[in-house]
Phi, psi and omega in degrees: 000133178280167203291352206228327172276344192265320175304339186296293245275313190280341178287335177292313187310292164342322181279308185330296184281321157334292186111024166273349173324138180250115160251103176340180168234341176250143160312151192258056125266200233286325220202131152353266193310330187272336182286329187293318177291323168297302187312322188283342189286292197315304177311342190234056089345105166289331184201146184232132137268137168240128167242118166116089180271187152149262202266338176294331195275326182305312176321294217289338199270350202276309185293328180092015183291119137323081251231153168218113148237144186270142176188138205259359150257126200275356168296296156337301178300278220282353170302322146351263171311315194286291183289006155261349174276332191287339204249344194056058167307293195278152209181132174333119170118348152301121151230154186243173194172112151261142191251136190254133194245341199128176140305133182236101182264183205323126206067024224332082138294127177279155212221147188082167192317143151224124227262213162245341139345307165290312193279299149022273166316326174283338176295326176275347158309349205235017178262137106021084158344119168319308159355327181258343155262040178258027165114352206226125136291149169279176195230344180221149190226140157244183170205117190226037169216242181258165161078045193298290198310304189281341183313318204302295168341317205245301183313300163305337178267352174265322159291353157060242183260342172299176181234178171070037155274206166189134147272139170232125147285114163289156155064029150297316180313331188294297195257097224291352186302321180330310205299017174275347161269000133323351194256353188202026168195144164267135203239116183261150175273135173210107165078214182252026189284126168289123149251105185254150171216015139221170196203147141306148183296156161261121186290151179293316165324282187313320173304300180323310180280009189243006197255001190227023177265113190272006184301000000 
C-alpha cells in the first residue's frame, strides 16, 4: 500500500470509529434505470439478502422487506442500523450479521496481517446467514461487498432448485474475474448488474478456491 492510500485508509478508520460513517439514501449504481430497476425488485421481495450494506438496506427497510444484511464492517453496519432506526424504520424481520474478518478500511476491505487464522475467517464470510435457513429462503440476493464470487457461488447452491428467485452482482461489467459464475448460471445484464435467476449446483472444490478472494 502506498504512502497516500495508507493516509486515506487511517483517515477513513478515524470516521470509522468516530460513529461518522454517512450512509446514503439511494443505492450507488451506474444509471437511473439501474437504481429503478433495482428498486422495483426490491419492492415486491418476500425476503432479501444482501452482502454488502448501506443505501440498498435503507431501500429494503423503507419499503417493508423482511431483510438479512451482511457486512464486513461492523462500523458501517451499525451506521446502518441508526439510520433506519433514526428514520422509524426498524421492525421485526430486519437482521444485521456482522461477518468478521479483521480489520477493515474502506468498503470493508481487509487491512493488516493476514494470518491463516484470518483467512479462516474469510472462508466463512461469504456462508450463507443461519437466518436464511430457518423456513423462509430469500427470493431476492444482492451481492455488493467483498467475497463477491463465492457470496454467488454459495447463494446458488442454498437456492438450489427453487424457482421465482433473482441475484444481482454489482459492477460485473468491469471486473471480468466475476465472470466465473458463468459455468453455473446464466447471466443477463441490467446496467453493469450481473442478474441471474437460475443456477447450476456448485462442487464444493470450486467454491473453496474463491472463499479466501475479498475482490
Amino acid at each position: 500500500m502506498g504512502y497516500s492510500n495508507l493516509l486515506a485508509e487511517l483517515a477513513f478508520t478515524a470516521r470509522q470509529r468516530s460513529g461518522k460513517l454517512a450512509v446514503p439514501d439511494l443505492p450507488h449504481l451506474d444509471s437511473q434505470e439501474s437504481i429503478s430497476w433495482f428498486l422495483d425488485r426490491l419492492a415486491t421481495a418476500n425476503r432479501y439478502l444482501e452482502y454488502g450494506t448501506g443505501a440498498s438496506t435503507y431501500q429494503a427497510a423503507k419499503v417493508g422487506a423482511d431483510f438479512i444484511a451482511v457486512d464486513t464492517d461492523r462500523y458501517f453496519l451499525e451506521a446502518v442500523r441508526r439510520k433506519i432506526h433514526s428514520a422509524g424504520l426498524d421492525r421485526p424481520g430486519q437482521v444485521f450479521r456482522y461477518a468478521d474478518i479483521g480489520w477493515t478500511g474502506t468498503w470493508g476491505r481487509p487491512l493488516g496481517r493476514i494470518t491463516e487464522r484470518r483467512l479462516e475467517k474469510f472462508r466463512r464470510a461469504s456462508d450463507p446467514p443461519p437466518e436464511c435457513f430457518d423456513g423462509r429462503l430469500p427470493d431476492l440476493v444482492l451481492v455488493d461487498g467483498r467475497f463477491r464470487v463465492a457470496c454467488a457461488l454459495k447463494a446458488f447452491n442454498m437456492l438450489g432448485a427453487q424457482t421465482g428467485w433473482t441475484l444481482v452482482l454489482d459492477d460485473y461489467a468491469d471486473r471480468p474475474q466475476y465472470r466465473a459464475i458463468e459455468d453455473y448460471a446464466q447471466v443477463d445484464m441490467v446496467g453493469r448488474m450481473a442478474v441471474v435467476r437460475r443456477a447450476r449446483p456448485v462442487p464444493e472444490e470450486v467454491i473453496a478456491r474463491w472463499e479466501v478472494d475479498f475482490n
